[in-house]
N, C-alpha and C positions, 0 to 999 in steps of 0.2 A: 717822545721816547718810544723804543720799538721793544714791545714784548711780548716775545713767545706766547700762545695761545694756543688751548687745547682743552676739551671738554675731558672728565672723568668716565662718562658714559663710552666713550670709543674704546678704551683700554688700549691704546697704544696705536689708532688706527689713523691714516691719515686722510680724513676727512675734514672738508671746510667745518672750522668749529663754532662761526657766528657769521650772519650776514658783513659786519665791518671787519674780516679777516684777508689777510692781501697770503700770499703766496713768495717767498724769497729769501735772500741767500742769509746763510749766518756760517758762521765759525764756529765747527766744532773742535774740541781739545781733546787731545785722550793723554791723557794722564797717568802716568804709572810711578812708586814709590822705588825701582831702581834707582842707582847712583849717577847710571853713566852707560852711553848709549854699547860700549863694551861688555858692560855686566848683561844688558838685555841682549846682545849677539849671543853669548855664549848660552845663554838659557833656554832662548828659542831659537828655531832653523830660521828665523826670517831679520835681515838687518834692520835696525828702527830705522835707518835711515831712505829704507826703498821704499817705505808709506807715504803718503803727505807731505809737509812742507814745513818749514818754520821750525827745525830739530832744534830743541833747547835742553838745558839743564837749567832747575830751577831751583830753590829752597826746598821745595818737597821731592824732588826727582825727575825725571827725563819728560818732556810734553812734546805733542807734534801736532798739528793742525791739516782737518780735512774741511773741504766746501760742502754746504750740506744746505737742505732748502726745508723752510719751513712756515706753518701760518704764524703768521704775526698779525696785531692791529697796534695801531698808531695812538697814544694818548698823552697826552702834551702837559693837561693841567688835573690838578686835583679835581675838578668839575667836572672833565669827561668822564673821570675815573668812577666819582658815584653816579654819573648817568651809566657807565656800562656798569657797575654793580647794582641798581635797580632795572637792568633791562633784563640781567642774567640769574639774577638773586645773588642764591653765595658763590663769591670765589674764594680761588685761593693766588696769594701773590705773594712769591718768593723768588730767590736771586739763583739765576741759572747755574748751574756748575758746570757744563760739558759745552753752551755757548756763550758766544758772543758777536757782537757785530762789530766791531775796529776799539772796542775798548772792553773794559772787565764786568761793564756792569750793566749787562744784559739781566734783565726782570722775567719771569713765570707768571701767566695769570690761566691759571686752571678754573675752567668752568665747570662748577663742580654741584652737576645734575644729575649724580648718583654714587650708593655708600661707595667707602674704598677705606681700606686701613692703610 
């Protein structure tokens, strides 16, 4: 399974986050609570549909998808997973909301090497 990686100490910075971290593409969504890609024309000067790809309406409202690159590492079984939480201490591991990689369930693991609220 591929997930997103990224330390707390960077604050946002794109920097390799652990020696086992690769470099590559993901799925970004952007997501908005419009109805309908005419409610967002008329709101803003720019068409939803001259961004991105993949124009949808969905149960929550209008999504589009961009290509976007990012560190990820690779971990397959529960056993890697406490080997990379004893190599890194605490993380944190939760379900992406903005990617994904050709399905919805793209994982978060925040290396998290310093405070943050």
């Amino acid at each position: 399974m591929k997930l997103i990686c990224y330390r707390t100490s960077f604050y946002g910075g794109s920097g390799k986050p652990c020696e086992e971290a690769i470099f590559g593409e993901f799925i970004q969504t952007d997501q908005r609570t419009l109805k309908s890609f005419e409610k967002h024309d008329k709101k803003f000067k720019e068409k939803w549909t001259d961004k991105g790809e993949n124009h949808r309406v969905t149960e929550h409202g209008i999504a589009r998808d961009f290509s976007s690159y990012m560190w990820f590492v690779e971990i397959s079984t529960l056993e890697e997973l406490f080997k990379f939480i004893k190599k890194y201490s605490a993380v944190v591991l939760s379900p992406s909301h903005m990617f994904k990689d050709g399905s919805n369930e793209t994982m978060e693991i925040e290396i998290y090497d310093e405070y943050r609220e």
